[in-house]
N, CA, C and O atoms as a DFTB+ gen file, in Angstrom:
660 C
 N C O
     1  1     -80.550      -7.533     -57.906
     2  2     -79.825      -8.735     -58.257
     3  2     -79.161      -9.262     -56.990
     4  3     -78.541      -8.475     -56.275
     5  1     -79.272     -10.721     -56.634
     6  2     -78.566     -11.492     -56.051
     7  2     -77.603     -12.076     -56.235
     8  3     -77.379     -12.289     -57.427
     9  1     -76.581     -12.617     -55.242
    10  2     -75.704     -13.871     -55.511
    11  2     -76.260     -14.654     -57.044
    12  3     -76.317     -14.319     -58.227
    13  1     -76.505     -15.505     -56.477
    14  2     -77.814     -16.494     -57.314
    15  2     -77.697     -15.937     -58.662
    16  3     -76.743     -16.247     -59.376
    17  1     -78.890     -14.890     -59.169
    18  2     -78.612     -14.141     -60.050
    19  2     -77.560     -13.596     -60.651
    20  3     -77.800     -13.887     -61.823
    21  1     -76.609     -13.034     -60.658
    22  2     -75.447     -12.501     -60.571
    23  2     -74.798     -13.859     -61.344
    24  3     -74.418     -13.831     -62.514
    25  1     -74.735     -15.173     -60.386
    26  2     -73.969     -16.409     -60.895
    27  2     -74.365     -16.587     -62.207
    28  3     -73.543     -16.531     -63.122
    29  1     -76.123     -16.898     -62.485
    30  2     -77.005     -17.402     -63.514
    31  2     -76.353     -16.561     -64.814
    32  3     -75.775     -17.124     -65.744
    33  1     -76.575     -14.935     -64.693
    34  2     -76.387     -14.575     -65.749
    35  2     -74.656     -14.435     -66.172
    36  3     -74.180     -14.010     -67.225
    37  1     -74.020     -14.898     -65.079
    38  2     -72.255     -15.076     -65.920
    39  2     -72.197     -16.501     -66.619
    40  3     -71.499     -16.745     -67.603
    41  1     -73.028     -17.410     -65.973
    42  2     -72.915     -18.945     -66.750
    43  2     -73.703     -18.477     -67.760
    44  3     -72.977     -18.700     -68.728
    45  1     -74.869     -17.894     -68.265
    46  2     -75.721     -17.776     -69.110
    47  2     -74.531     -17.116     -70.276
    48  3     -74.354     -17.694     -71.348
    49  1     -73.786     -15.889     -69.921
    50  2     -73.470     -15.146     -70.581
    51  2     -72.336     -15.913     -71.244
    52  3     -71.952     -15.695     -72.393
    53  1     -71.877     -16.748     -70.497
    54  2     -70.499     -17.279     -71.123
    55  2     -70.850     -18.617     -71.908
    56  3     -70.006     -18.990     -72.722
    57  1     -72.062     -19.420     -71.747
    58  2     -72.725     -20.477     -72.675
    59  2     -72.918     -19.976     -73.758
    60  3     -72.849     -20.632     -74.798
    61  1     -73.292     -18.291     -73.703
    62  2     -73.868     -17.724     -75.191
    63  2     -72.556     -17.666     -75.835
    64  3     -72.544     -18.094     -76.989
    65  1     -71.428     -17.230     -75.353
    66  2     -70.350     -16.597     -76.068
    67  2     -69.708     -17.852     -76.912
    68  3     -69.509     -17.807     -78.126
    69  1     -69.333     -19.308     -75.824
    70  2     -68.994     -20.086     -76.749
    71  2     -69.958     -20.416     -78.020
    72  3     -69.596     -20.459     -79.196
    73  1     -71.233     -20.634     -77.527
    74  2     -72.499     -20.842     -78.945
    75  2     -71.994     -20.478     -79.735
    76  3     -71.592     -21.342     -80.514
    77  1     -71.688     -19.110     -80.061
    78  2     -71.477     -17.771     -81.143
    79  2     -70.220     -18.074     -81.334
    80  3     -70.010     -18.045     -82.546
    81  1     -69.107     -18.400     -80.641
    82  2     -67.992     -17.709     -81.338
    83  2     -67.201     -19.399     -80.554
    84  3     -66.389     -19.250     -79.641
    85  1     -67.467     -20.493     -80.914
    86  2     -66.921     -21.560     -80.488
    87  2     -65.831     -21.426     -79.046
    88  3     -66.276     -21.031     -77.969
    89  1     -64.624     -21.751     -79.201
    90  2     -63.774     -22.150     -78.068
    91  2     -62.617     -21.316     -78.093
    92  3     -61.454     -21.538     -78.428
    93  1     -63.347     -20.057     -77.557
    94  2     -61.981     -18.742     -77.532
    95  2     -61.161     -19.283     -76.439
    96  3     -61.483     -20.268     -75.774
    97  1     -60.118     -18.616     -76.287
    98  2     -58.988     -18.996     -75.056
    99  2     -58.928     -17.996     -74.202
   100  3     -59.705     -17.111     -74.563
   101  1     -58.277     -17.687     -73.089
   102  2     -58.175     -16.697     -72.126
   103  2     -59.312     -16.426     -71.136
   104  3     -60.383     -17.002     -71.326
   105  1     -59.167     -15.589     -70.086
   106  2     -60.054     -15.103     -69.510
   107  2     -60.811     -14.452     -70.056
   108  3     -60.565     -13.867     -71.110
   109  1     -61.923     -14.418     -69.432
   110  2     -63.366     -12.965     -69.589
   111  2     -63.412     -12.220     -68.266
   112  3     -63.013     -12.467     -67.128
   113  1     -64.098     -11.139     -68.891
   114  2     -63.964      -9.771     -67.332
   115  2     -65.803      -9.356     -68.239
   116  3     -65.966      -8.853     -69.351
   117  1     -66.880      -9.807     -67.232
   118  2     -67.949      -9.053     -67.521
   119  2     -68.797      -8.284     -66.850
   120  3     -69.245      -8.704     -65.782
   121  1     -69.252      -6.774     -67.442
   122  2     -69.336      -5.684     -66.369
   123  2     -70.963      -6.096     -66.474
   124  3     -71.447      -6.542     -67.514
   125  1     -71.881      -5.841     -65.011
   126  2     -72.721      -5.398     -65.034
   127  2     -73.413      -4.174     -64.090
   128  3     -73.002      -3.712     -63.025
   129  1     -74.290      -3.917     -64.664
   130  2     -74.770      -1.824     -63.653
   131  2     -75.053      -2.600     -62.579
   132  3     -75.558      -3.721     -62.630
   133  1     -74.639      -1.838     -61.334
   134  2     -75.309      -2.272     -60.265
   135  2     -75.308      -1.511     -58.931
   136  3     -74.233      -1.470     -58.332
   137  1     -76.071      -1.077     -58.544
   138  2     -76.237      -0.015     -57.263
   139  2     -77.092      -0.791     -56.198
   140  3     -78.307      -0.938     -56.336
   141  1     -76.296      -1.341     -54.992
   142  2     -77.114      -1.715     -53.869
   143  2     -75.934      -2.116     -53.224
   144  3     -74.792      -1.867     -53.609
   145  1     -76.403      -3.024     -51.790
   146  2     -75.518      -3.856     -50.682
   147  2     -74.352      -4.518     -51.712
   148  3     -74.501      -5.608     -52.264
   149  1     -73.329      -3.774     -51.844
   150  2     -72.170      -5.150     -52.343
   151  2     -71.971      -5.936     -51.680
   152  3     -71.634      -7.025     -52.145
   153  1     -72.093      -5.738     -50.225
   154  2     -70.937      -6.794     -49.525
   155  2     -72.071      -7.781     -49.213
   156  3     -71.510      -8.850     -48.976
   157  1     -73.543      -7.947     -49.086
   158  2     -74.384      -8.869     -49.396
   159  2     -74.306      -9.751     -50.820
   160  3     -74.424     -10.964     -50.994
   161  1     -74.047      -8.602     -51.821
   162  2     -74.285      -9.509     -53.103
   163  2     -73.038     -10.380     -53.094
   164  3     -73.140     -11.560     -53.431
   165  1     -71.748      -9.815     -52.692
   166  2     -70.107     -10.556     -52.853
   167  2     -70.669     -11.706     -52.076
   168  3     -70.800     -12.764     -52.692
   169  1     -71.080     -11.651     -50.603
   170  2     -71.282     -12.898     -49.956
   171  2     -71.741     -14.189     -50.385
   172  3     -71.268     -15.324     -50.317
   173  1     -73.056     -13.570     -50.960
   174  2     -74.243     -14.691     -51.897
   175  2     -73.487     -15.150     -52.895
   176  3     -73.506     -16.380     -52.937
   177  1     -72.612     -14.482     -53.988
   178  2     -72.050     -14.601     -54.827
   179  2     -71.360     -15.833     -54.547
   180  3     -71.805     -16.918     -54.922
   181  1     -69.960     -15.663     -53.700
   182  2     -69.142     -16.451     -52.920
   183  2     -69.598     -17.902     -52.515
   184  3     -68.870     -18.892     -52.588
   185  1     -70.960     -17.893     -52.058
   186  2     -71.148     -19.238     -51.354
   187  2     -71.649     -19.503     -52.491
   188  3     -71.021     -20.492     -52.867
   189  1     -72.555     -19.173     -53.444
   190  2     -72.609     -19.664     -54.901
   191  2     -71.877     -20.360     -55.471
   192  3     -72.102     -21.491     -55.902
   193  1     -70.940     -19.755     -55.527
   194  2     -69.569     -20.550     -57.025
   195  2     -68.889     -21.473     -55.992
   196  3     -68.317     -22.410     -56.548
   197  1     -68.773     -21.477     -54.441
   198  2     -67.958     -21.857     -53.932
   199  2     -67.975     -23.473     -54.368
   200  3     -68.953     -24.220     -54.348
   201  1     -66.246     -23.876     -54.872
   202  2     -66.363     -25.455     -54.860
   203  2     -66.430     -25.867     -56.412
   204  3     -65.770     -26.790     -56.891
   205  1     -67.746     -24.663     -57.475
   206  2     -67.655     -25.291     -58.685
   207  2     -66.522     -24.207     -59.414
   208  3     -65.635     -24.520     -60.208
   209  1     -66.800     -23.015     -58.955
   210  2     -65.695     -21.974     -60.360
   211  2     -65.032     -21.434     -59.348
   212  3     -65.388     -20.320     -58.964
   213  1     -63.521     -22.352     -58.462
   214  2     -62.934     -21.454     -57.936
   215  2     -62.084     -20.070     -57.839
   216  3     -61.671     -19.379     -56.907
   217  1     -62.010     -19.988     -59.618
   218  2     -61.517     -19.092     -59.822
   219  2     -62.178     -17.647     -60.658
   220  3     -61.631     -16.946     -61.510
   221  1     -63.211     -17.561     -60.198
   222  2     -63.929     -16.345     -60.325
   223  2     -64.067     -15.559     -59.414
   224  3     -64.545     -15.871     -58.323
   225  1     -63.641     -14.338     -59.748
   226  2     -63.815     -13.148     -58.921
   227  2     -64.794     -12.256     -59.463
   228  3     -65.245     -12.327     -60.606
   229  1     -65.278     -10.933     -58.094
   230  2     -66.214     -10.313     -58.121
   231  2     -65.732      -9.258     -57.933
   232  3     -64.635      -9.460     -57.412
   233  1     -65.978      -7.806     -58.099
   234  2     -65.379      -6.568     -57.548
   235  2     -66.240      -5.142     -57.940
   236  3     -66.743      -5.090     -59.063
   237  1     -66.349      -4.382     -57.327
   238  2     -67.291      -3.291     -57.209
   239  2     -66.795      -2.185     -57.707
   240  3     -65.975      -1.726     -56.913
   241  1     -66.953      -1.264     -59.052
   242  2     -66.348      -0.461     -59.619
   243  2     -67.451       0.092     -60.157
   244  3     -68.276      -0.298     -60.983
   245  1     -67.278       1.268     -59.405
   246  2     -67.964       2.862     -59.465
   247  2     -69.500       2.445     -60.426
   248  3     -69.545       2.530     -61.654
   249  1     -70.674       1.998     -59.549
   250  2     -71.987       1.510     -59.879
   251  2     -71.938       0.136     -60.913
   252  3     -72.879      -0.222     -61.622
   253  1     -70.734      -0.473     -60.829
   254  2     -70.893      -1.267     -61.895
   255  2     -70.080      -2.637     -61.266
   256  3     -68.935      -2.537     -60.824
   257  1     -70.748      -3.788     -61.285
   258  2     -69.849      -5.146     -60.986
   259  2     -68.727      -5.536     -62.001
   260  3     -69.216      -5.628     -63.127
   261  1     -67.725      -5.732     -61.987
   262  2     -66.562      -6.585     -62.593
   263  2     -66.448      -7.721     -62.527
   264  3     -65.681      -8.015     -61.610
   265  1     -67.157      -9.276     -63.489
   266  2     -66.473     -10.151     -62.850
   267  2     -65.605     -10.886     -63.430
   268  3     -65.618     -10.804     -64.658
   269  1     -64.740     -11.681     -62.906
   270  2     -63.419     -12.096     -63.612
   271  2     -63.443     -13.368     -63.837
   272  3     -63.330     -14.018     -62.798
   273  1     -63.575     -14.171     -65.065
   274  2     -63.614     -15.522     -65.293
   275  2     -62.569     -16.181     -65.792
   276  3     -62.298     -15.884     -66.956
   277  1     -61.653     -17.276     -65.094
   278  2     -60.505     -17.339     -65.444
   279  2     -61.056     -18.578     -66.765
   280  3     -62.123     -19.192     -66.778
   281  1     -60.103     -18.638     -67.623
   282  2     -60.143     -19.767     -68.447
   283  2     -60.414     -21.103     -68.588
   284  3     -60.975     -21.721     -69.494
   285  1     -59.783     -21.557     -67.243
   286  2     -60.517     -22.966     -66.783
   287  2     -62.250     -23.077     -66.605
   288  3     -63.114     -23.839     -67.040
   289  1     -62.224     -21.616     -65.526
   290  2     -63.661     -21.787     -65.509
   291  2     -64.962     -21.663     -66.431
   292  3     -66.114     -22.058     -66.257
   293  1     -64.225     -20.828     -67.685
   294  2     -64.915     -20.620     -68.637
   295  2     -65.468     -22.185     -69.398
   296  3     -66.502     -22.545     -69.961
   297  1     -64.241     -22.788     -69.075
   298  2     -64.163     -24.470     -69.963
   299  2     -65.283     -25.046     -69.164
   300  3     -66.155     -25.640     -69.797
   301  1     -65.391     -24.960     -67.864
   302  2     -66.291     -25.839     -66.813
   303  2     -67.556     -25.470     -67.462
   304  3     -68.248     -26.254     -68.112
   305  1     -67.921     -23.754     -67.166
   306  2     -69.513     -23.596     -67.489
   307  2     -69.932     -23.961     -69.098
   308  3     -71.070     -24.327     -69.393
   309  1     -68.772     -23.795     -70.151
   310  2     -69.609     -23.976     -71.320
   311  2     -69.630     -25.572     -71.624
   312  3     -70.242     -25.955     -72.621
   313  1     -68.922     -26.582     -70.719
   314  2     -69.457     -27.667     -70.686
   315  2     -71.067     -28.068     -70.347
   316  3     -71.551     -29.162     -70.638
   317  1     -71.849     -26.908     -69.636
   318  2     -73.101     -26.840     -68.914
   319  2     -73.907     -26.596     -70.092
   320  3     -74.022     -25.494     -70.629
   321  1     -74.499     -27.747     -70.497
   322  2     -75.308     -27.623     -71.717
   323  2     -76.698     -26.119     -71.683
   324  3     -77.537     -26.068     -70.784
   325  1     -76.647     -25.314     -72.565
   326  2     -76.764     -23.930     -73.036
   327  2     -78.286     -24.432     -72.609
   328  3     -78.542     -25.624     -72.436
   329  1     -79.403     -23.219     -72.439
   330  2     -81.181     -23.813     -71.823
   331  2     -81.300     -23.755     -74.257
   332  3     -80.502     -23.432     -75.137
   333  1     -82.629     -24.234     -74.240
   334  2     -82.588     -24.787     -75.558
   335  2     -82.992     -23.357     -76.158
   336  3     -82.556     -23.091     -77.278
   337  1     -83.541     -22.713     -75.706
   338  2     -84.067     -21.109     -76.297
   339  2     -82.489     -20.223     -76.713
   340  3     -82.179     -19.670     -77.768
   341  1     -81.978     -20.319     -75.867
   342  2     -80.564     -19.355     -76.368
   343  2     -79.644     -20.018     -77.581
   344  3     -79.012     -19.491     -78.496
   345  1     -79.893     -21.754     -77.097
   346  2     -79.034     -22.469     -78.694
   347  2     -79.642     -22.516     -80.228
   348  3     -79.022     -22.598     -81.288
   349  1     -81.461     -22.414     -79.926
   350  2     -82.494     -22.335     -81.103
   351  2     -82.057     -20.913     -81.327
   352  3     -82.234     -20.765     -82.536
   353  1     -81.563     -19.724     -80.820
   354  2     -81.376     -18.239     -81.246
   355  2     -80.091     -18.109     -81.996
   356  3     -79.801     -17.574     -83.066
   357  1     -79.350     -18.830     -81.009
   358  2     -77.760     -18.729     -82.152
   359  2     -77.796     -19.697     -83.292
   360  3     -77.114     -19.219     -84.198
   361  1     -78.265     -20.776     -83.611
   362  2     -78.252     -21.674     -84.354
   363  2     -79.409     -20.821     -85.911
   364  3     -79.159     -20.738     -87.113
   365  1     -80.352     -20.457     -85.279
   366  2     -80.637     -19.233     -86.611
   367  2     -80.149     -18.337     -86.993
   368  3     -80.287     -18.019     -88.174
   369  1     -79.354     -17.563     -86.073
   370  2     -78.741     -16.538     -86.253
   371  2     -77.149     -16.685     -86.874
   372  3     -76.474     -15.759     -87.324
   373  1     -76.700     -18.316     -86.746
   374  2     -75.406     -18.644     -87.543
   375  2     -75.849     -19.082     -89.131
   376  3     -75.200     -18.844     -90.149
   377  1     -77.385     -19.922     -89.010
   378  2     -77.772     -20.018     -90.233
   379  2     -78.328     -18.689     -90.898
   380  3     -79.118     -19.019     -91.783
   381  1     -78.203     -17.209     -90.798
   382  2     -78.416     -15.966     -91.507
   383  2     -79.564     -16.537     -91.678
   384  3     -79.696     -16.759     -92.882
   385  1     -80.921     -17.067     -90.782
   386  2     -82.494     -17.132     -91.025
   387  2     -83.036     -15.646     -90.981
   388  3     -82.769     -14.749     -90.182
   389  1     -83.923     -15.655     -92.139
   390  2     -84.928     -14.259     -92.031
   391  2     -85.102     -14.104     -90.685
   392  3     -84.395     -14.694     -89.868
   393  1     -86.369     -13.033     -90.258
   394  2     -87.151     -13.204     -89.032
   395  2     -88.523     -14.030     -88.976
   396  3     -88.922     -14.748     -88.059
   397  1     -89.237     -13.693     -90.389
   398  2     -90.091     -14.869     -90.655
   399  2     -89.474     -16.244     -90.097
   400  3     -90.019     -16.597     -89.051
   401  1     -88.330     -17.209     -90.616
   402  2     -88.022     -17.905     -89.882
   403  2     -87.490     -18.472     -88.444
   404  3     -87.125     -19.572     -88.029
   405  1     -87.608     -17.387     -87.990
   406  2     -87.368     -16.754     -86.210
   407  2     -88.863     -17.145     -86.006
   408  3     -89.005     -18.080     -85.218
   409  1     -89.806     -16.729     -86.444
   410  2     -91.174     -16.760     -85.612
   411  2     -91.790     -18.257     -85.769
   412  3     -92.417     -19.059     -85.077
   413  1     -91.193     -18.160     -87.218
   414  2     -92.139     -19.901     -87.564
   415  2     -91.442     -21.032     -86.903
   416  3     -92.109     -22.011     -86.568
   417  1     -89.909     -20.984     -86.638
   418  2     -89.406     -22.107     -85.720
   419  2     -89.748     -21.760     -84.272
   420  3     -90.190     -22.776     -83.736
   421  1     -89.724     -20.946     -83.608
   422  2     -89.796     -20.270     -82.455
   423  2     -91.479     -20.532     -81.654
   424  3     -91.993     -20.986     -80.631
   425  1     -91.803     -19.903     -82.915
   426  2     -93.669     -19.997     -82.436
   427  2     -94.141     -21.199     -82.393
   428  3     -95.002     -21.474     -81.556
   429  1     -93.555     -22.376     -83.502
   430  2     -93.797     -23.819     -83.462
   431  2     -93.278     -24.640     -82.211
   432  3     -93.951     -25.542     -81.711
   433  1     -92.209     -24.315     -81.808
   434  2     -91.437     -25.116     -80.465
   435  2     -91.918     -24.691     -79.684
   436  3     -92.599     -25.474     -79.022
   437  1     -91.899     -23.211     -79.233
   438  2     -92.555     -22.702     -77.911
   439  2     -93.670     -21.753     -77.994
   440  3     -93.693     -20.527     -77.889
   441  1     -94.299     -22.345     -78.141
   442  2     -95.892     -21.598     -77.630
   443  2     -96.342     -20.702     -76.654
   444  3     -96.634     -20.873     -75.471
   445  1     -96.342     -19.560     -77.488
   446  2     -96.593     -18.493     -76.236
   447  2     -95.429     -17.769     -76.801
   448  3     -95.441     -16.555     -76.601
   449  1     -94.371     -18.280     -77.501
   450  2     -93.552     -16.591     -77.548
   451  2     -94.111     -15.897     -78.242
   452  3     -95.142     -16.089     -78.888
   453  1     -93.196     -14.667     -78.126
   454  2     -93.673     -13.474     -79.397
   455  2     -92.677     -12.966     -79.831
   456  3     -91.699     -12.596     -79.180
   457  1     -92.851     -12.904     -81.024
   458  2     -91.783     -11.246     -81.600
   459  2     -92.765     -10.298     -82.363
   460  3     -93.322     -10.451     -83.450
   461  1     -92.823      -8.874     -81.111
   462  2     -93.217      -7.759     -81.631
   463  2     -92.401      -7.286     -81.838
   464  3     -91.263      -7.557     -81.456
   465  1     -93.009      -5.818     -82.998
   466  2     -92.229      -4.916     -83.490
   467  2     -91.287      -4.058     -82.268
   468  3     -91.780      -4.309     -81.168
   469  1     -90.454      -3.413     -82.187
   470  2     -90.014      -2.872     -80.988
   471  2     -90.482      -1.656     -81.320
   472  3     -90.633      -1.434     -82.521
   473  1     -90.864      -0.447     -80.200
   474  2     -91.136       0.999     -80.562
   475  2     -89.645       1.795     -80.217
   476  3     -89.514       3.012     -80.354
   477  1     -88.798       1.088     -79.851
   478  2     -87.400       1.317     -79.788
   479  2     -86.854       1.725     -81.106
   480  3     -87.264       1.241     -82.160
   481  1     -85.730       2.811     -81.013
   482  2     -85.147       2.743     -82.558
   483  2     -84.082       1.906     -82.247
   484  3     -83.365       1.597     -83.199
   485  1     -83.731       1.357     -80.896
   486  2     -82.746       0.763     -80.782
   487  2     -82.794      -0.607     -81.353
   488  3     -81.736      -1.130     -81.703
   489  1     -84.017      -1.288     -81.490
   490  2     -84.009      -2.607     -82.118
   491  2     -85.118      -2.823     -83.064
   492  3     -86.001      -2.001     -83.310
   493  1     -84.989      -4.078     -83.607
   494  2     -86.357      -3.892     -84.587
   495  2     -87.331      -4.741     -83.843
   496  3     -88.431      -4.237     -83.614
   497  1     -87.137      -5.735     -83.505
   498  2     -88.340      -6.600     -82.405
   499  2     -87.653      -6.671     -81.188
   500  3     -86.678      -6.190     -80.611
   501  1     -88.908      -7.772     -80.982
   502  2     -88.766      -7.767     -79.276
   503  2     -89.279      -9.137     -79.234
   504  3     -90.432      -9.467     -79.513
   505  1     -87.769     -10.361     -78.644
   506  2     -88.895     -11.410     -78.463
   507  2     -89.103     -11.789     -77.184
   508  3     -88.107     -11.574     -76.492
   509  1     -90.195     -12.370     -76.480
   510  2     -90.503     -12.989     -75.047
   511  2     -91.150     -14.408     -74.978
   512  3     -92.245     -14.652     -75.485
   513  1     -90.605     -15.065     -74.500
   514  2     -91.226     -17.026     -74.020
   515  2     -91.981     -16.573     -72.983
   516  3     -92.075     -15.466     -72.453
   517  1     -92.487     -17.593     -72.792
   518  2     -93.341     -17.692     -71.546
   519  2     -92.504     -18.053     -70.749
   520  3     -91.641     -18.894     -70.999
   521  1     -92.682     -17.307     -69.391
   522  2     -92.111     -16.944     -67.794
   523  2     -91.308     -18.660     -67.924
   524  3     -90.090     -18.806     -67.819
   525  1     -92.106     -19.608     -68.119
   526  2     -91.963     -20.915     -67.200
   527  2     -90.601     -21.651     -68.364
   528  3     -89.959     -22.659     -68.068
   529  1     -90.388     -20.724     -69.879
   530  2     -89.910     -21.378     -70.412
   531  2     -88.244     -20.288     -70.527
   532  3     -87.302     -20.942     -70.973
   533  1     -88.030     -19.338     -70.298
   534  2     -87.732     -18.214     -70.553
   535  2     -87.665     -17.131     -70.229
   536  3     -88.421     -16.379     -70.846
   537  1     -86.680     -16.424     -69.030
   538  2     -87.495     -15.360     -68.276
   539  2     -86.491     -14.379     -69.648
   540  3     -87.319     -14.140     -70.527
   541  1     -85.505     -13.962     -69.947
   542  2     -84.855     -13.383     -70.382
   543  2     -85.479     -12.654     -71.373
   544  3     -86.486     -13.200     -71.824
   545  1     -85.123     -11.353     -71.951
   546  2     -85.440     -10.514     -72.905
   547  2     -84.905     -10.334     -74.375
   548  3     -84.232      -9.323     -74.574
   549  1     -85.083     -11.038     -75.240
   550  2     -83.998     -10.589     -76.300
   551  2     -84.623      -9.587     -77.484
   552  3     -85.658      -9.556     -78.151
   553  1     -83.411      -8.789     -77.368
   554  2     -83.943      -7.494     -78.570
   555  2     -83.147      -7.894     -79.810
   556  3     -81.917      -7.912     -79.833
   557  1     -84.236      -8.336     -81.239
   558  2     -83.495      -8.383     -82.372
   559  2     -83.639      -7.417     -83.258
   560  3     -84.561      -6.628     -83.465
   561  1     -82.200      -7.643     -83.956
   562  2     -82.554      -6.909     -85.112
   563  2     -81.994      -7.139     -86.609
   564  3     -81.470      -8.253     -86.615
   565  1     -81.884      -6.472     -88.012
   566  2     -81.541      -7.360     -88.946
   567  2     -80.942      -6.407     -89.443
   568  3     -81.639      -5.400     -89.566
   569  1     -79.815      -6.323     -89.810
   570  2     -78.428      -5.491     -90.132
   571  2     -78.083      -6.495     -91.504
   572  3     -77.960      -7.711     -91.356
   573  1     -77.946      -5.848     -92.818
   574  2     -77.398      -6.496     -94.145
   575  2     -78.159      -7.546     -94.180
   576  3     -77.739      -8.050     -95.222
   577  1     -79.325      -8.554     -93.647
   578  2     -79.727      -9.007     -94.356
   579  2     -79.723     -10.265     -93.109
   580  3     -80.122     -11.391     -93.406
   581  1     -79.235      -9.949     -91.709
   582  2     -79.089     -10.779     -90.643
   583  2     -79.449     -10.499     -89.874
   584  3     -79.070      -9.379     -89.533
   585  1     -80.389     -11.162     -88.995
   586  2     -80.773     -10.709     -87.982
   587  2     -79.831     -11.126     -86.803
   588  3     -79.299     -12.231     -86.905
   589  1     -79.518     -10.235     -85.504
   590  2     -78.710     -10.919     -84.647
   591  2     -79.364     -10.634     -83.468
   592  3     -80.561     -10.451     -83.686
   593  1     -79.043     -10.514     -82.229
   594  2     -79.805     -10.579     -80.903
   595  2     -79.322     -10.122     -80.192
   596  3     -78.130     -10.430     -80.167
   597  1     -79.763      -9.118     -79.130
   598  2     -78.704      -9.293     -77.551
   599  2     -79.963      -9.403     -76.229
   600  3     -81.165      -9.140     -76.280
   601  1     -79.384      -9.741     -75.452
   602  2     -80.255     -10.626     -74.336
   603  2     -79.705      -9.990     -72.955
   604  3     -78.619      -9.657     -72.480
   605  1     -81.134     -10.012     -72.561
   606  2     -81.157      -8.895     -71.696
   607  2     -81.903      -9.686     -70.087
   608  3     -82.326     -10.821     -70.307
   609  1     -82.022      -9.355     -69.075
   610  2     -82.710     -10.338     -68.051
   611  2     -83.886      -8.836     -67.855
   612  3     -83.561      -7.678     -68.120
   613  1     -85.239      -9.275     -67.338
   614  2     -85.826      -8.190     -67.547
   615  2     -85.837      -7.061     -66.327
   616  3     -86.693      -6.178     -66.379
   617  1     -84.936      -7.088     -65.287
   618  2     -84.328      -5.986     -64.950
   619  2     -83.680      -5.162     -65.447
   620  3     -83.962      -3.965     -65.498
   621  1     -82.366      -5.886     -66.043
   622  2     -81.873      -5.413     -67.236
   623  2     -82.541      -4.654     -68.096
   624  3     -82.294      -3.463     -67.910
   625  1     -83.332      -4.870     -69.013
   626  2     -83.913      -4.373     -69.798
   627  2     -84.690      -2.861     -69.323
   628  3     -84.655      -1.782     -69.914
   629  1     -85.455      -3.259     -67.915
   630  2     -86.467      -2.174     -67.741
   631  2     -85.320      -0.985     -66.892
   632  3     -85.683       0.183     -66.752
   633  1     -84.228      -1.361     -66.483
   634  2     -83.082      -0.347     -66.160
   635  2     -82.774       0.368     -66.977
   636  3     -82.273       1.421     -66.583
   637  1     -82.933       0.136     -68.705
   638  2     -82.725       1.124     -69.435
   639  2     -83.701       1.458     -70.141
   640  3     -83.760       1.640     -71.357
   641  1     -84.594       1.548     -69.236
   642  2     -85.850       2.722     -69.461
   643  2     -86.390       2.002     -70.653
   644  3     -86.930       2.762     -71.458
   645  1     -86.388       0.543     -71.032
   646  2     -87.484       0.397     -71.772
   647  2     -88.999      -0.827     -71.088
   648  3     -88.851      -1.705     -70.237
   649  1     -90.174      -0.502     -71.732
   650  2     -91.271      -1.727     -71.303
   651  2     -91.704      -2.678     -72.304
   652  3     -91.746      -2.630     -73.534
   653  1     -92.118      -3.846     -71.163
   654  2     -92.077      -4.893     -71.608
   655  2     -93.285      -4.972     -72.558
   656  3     -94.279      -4.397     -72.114
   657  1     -93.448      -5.633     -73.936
   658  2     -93.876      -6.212     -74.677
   659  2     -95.162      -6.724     -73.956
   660  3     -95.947      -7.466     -74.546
């Protein structure tokens, strides 16, 4: 993971959170695993945000990034309209849609995804877009009668020892 990267998936992560859970208040602090050059990734990081989220910080704690999103900045990125695949996921997943209706809206808009079964006990599928529409990983599953999601970038994913679909 890069600067770059690193930035993508805190705006990504914090577009999803308002989706789901509207206009919380306060800061966010979000950890991700990470073992390599910090003081390369802090740099990239830095000239990244520099100018749009001045108030985000970065910090290196024992294999794992910390980053710190103050409240304002949270307001800036979820003004950054959400990519349409993560708002079509929460918008079924607030309407309690089967998974049948996961595939039939999903498979109709974007061509080329999939949801396979997962061989994971950790989830029940596995869905993937095509590269050009979608690099991200999301593992669903359906708990009481809902299916919900968590989203993964596919480093992410293959870091915890699972393969891709």
């Amino acid at each position: 993971m890069d600067g770059k990267e690193l930035l993508e998936r805190v705006v990504s992560t914090i577009q999803e959170m308002y989706l789901k859970l509207g206009d919380p208040e306060g800061a966010v602090s979000l950890y991700y695993p990470f073992e390599g050059d910090y003081p390369n990734l802090e740099s990239e990081f830095y000239s990244e945000i520099s100018g749009r989220y001045p108030g985000i910080t970065v910090e290196m704690m024992s294999n794992r990034l910390r980053v710190l999103i103050p409240e304002e900045d949270c307001i800036r990125i979820s003004a950054i309209p959400a990519k349409p695949t993560m708002k079509d996921l929460v918008d079924l997943t607030m309407a309690h849609k089967k998974i049948n209706a996961y595939r039939e809206h999903l498979g109709h808009k974007y061509p080329g995804s999939r949801i396979v079964p997962s061989p994971y006990i950790d989830f029940d599928w596995i869905l993937v877009f095509p590269e050009d529409i979608d690099k991200d990983i999301y593992c669903l599953s359906e708990e009481l009668g809902t299916v919900t999601f968590h989203r993964f970038s596919k480093e992410e994913y293959t870091d915890m020892g699972f393969r891709l679909p």
